[in-house]
Every structure is written in C-alpha cells, then in structure tokens.
LOLUM-762897 format. One line per field, with one value per residue (C-alpha): residue number from 1; residue in one letter; x, y, z. Coordinates in steps of 0.25 Angstrom, whole numbers. Example, Ala and Ser with C-alpha at 12.3 -4.5 7.8 and 13.67 -1.06 7.14 Angstrom:
REM LOLUM-762897
i <- [1, 2]
aa <- [A, S]
c1 <- [49, 55]
c2 <- [-18, -4]
c3 <- [31, 29]
END
This chain:
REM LOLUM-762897
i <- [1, 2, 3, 4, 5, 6, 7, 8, 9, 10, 11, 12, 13, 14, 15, 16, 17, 18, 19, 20, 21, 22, 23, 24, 25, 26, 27, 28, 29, 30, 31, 32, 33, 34, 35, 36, 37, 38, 39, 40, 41, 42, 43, 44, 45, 46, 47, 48, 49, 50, 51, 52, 53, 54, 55, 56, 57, 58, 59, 60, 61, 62, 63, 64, 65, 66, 67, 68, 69, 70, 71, 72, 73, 74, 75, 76, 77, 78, 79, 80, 81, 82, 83, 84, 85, 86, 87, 88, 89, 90, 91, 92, 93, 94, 95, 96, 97, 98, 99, 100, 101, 102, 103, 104, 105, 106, 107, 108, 109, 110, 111, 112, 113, 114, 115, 116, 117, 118, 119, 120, 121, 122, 123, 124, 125, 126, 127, 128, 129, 130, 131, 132, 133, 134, 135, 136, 137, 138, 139, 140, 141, 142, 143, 144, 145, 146, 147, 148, 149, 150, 151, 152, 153, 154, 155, 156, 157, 158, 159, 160, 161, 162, 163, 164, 165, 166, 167, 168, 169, 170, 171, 172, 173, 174, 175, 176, 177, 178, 179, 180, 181, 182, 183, 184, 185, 186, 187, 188, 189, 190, 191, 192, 193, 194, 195, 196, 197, 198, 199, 200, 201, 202, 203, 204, 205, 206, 207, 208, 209, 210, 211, 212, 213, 214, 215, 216, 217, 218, 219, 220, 221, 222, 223, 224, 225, 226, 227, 228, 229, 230, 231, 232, 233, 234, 235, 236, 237, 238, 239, 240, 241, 242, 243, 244, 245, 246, 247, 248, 249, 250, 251, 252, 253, 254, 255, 256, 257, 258, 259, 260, 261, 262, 263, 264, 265, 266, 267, 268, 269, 270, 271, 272, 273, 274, 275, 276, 277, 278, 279, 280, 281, 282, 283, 284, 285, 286, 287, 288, 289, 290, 291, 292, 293, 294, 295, 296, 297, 298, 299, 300, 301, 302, 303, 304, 305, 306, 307, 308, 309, 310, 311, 312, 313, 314, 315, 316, 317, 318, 319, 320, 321, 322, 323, 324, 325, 326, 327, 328, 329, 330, 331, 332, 333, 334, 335, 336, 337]
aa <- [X, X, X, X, X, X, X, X, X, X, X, X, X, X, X, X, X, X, X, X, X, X, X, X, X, X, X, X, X, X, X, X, X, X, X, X, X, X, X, X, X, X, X, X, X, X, X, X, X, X, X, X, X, X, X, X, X, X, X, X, X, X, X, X, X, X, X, X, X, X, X, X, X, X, X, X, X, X, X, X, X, X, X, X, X, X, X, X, X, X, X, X, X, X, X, X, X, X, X, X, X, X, X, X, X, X, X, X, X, X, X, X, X, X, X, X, X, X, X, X, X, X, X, X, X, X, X, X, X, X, X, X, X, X, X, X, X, X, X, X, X, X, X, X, X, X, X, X, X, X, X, X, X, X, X, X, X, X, X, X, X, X, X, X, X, X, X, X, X, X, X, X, X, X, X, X, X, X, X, X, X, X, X, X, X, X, X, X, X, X, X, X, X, X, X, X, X, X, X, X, X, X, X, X, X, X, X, X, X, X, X, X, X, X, X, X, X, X, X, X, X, X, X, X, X, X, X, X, X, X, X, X, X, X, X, X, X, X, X, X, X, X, X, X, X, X, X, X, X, X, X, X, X, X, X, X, X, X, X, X, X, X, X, X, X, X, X, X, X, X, X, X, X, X, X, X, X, X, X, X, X, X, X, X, X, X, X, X, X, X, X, X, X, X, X, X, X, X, X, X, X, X, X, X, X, X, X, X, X, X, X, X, X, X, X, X, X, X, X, X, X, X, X, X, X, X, X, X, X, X, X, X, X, X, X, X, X]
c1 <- [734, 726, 729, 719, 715, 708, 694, 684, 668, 660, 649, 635, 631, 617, 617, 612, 612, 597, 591, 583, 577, 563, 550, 555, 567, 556, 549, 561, 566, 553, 553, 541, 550, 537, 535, 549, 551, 538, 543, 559, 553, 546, 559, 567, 559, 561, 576, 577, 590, 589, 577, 584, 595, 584, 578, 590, 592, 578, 583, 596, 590, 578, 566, 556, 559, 568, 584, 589, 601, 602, 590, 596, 609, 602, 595, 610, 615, 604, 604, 619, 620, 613, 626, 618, 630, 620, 619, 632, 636, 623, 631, 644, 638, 631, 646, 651, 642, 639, 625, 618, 631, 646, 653, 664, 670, 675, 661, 657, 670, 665, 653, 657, 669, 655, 647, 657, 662, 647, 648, 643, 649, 646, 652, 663, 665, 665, 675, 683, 680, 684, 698, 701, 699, 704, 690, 690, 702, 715, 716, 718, 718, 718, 708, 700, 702, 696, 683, 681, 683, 672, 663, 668, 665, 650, 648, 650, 653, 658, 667, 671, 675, 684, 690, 696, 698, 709, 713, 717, 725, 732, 744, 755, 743, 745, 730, 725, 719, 712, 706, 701, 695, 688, 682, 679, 672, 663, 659, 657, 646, 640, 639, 649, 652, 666, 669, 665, 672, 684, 686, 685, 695, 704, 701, 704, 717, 720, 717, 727, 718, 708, 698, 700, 698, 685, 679, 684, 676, 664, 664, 666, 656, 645, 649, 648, 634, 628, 634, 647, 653, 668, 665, 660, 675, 683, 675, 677, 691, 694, 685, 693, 708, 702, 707, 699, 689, 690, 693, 682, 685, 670, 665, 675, 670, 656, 659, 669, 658, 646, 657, 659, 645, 641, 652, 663, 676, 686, 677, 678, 692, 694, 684, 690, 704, 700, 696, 709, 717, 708, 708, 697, 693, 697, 704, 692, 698, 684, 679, 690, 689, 674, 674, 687, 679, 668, 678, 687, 676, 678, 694, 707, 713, 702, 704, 716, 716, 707, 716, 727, 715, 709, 724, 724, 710, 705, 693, 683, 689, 686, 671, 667, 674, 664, 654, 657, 658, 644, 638, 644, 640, 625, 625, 631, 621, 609, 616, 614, 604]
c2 <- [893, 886, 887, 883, 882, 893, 889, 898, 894, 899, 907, 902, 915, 916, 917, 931, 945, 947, 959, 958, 970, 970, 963, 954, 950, 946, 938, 930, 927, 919, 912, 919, 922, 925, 938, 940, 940, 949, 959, 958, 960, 973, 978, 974, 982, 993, 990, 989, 981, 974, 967, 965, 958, 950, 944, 942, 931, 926, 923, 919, 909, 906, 911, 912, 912, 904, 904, 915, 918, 928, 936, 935, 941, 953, 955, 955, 964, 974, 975, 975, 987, 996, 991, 979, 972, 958, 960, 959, 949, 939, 943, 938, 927, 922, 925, 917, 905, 905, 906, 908, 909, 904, 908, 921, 924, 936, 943, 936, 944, 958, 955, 951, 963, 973, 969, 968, 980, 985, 976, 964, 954, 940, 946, 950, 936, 929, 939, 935, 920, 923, 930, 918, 909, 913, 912, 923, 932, 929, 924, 933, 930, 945, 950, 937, 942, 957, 952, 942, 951, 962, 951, 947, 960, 961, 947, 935, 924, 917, 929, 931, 915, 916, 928, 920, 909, 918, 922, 909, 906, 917, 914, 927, 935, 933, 938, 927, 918, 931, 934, 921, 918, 932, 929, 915, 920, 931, 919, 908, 919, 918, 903, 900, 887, 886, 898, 890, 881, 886, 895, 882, 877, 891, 889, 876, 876, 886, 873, 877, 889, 885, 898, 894, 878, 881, 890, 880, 867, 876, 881, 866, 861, 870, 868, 854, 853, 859, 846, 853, 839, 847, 853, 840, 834, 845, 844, 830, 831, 841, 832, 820, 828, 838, 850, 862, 853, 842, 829, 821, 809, 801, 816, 817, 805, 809, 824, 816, 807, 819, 823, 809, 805, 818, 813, 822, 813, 820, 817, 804, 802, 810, 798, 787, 791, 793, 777, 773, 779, 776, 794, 795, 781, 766, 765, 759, 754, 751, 764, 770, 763, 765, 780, 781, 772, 781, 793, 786, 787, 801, 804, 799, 801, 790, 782, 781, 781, 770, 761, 761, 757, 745, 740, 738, 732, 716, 712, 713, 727, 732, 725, 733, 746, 743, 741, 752, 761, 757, 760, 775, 778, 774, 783, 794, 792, 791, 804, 812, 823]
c3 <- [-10, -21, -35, -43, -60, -65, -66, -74, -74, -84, -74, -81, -82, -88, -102, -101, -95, -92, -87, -77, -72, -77, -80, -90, -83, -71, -81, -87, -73, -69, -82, -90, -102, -109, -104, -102, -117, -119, -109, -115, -130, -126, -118, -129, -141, -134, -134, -118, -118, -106, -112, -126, -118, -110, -122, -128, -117, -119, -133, -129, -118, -125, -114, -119, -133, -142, -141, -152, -150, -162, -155, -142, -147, -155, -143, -135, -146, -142, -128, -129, -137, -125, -117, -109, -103, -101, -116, -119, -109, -117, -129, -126, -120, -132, -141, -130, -129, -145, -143, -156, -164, -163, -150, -153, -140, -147, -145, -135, -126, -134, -126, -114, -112, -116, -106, -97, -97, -95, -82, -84, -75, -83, -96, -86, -81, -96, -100, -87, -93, -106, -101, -92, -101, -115, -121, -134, -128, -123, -108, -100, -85, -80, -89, -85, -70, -74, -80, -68, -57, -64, -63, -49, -44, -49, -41, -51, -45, -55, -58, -45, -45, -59, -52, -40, -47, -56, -43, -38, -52, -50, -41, -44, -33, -19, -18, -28, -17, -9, -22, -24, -13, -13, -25, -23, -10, -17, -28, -17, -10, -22, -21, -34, -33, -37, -32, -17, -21, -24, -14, -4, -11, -10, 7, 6, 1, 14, 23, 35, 35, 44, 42, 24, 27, 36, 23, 12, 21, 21, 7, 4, 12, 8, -6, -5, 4, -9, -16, -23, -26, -27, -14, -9, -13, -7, 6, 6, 4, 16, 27, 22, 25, 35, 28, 32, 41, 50, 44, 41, 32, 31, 29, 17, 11, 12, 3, -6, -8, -11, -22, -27, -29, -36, -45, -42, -47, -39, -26, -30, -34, -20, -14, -21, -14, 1, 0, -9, 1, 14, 18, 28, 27, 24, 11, 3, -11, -17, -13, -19, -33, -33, -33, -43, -53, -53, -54, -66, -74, -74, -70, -74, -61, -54, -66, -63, -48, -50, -58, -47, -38, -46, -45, -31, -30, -32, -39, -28, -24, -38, -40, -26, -32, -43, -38, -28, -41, -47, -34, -36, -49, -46, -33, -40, -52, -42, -34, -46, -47]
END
C-alpha cells in the first residue's frame, strides 16, 4: 500500500457563480455581453437576484463593461441577501482573492460556510481547502474531510480528488486505500487529471496483482498518449523493468524520452541513468552526461549526479556530451508549442 504527501490543488473554479437559466445567461454564453448587460440591468432593477448576481460578475470580470469591483460587490451583497448561495460563494471569493480590496480570509470563510450551508459545492470545496490547509481557521483534517465529501457527493471532481487523497494519508483506517480509489475512480471519469493519475499510481503499487497492474498500464498509457509528460515517465519506467507489462526496454526509452523533451527533469534524470548504468541498453556515458546537464540546470540531484560523472570522463567524452547537450536544448526549444 502507497503512502503518499497530502496534495491539495486549488480547483480553478470560475471566479463566479452564474445563473444561467434565461435569455441573458444564453446571451453571455455566446459572447454578446451587450445584450447580456441590457437584459441583466432590466432583471436586476426589478431586484431578480439571479440577475443581480449575473451582472455582478460582468463587473467583477469585466464583459461587457469595465472591471469594478466595488459595483460588483454591492451587486453580491444584493443578491446575497435573497439567500442566492452562487452569490455568497463570489463574495467569498472576492474576500479571498482580494479583489477590489485587501484579502480578510475572515469574511471570506463567513461567505464560504453561508453558501455552503445553502448547498453550494465550490464553497463546500474552499471551505474544505481552507480546513486542510490552515488558511484563516485552525487546521483541521476532519472538518476538511466533511466540507470535501459534501462537494464530492454533488460530483466535483476536484473535491472528490482532495477526498481520496486525505484518504491515502490517512494510515490508522484499514479502508483508507478502498476509499481512495473509490474517489479517485469517480474523479478520473471525470477526466481530472491528477486524480488518473494518481489512481495509476495507487494500482501500480499493487504490481503482484495482475488485474490492478493491467488498469495502472492503461490509465498510464492513455494518460500519456494525450502527452502527460509524468505519465509519459511512469510508463517508461514500467516498459524498461516490466512491471505491470511486458518488458520493453527501447519502448521505455522512447516514453522516457516524450517526458524529457517536454522538459520533464525527472524523465530526464530517469534517462540519464538507463545510459550511466547500461538498463535496457549499452551503457552510453555521453548520453548520460547530455541529459543531466540539461537536467542540472534545473535540480541539484543532476547536478550533482553529473559532477561524479564528469570525473569519470576524458576530454573528448565531455566535448560530445556538450555538444550532445546543445543539440537537446534546441529540439526541446523547437518542440515547444
């Protein structure tokens, strides 16, 4: 069984609740924020509160109009007082991110527990985030666990992703692992990348298991057909040491390299040390030099890896490395979108 760091990611949540259920919302959705203003303000003077909140976000985002935060926060505060929970939650959001004034997690978690509690699943998440993290309250894994499992069972991925991964840190439960991968398997339907990930890694680590190691080559082999370049490193990985498929060293190679050209270091510290050591191939000493001085530039270990290589290498060993290197640097600058 795996045990892996917590890892939290902020879900880029829009900056808004919007209300989309009439004319106006069809408007803002294809772009023509001009009549989408028109038909908010009419909405709105007649205190509609799904409109107030909608053009609230115009002003928050700036469609249409220009950014005011101040307008869009009155126009918040309005909608927020008929209990619109989208209203409360672009509230906290704007005390949270300081937008228009200083940030005051304070307010921003006042928000965030109103709308909540009226259901919303994004403030459910940030509350979950707040928790987990000891941002404006005191930390506090099981109430973190609470808030993310109310947004897990109203579908948010990223919810449901923070919720297995509390699981998986959680080492006193027996279950933590089922509830993981329950989780992780609801967010992976959802295409969440991480959570895909992770879950083939949590297969993975069941490698005698030929059913689990099957799942975690697929999951990573899809994942890096799309061009996940951690994905393309972890497949590479299991052709070159067989685990979960067939061995397949010069197949290795080839996902190691995707990674490393996409600039991935640990693909390329991974690279380096197939050709230092000859795994799946002939030891290849320039090789390996080439691929950790393009990864020392951006980690220690290479760097220091690569110092206990240049030791072992002559002067015509190290000029090829170079040049070697050079010839990386520009396919990786050419390879870039």
């Amino acid at each position: 069984m795996i045990r892996k760091a917590l890892i939290l990611l902020i879900y880029l949540v829009s900056l808004n609740a919007f209300c989309a259920s009439d004319d106006g919302a069809a408007a803002y959705a294809r772009g023509d924020f001009e009549s989408a203003l028109r038909l908010f303000k009419a909405q709105a003077d007649s205190g509609d509160r799904g409109a107030l909140n909608n053009l609230g976000v115009m002003y928050l985002k700036g469609r249409g109009v220009p950014v005011d935060y101040g307008r869009a926060r009155r126009l918040f505060e309005s909608a927020s007082e008929q209990n619109l929970a989208g209203a409360m939650f672009n509230l906290a959001i704007m005390h949270f991110r300081g937008y228009g004034q200083a940030v005051d997690q304070a307010q921003a978690l006042t928000w965030f527990q109103r709308s909540a509690a009226a259901g919303d699943r994004e403030a459910q998440f940030f509350l979950g985030l707040m928790f987990a993290k000891g941002e404006g309250v005191q930390a506090n894994v099981d109430t973190a666990r609470e808030w993310f499992s109310r947004a897990a069972n109203q579908g948010l991925a990223a919810a449901q992703f923070n919720l297995a991964m509390l699981h998986l840190g959680n080492e006193d439960d027996p279950q933590s692992e089922a509830l993981a991968v329950k989780w992780l398997t609801m967010a992976a339907e959802q295409n969440h990348r991480d959570a895909r990930l992770q879950l083939a890694k949590v297969h993975l680590s069941h490698i005698d298991d030929p059913m689990r190691a099957e799942r975690a080559a697929q999951l990573m082999r899809e994942l890096a057909d799309t061009g996940d370049e951690e994905a393309q490193m972890q497949l590479g990985l299991m052709y070159t040491f067989g685990h979960g498929v067939e061995p397949a060293p010069e197949e290795g190679r080839f996902r190691l390299r995707e990674a490393a050209l996409q600039g991935f270091t640990a693909a390329q510290i991974n690279l380096a040390a197939l050709y230092a050591q000859g795994i799946g191939t002939v030891p290849d000493a320039v090789r390996a030099y080439a691929w950790l001085t393009v990864s020392a530039e951006h980690s220690n270990e290479a760097k220091h890896a690569l110092d206990d290589l240049i030791a072992e290498l002559d002067a015509e060993q190290l000029s090829a490395g170079d040049r070697a290197a050079d010839a990386l640097r520009e396919k990786m600058r050419i390879d870039l979108p």
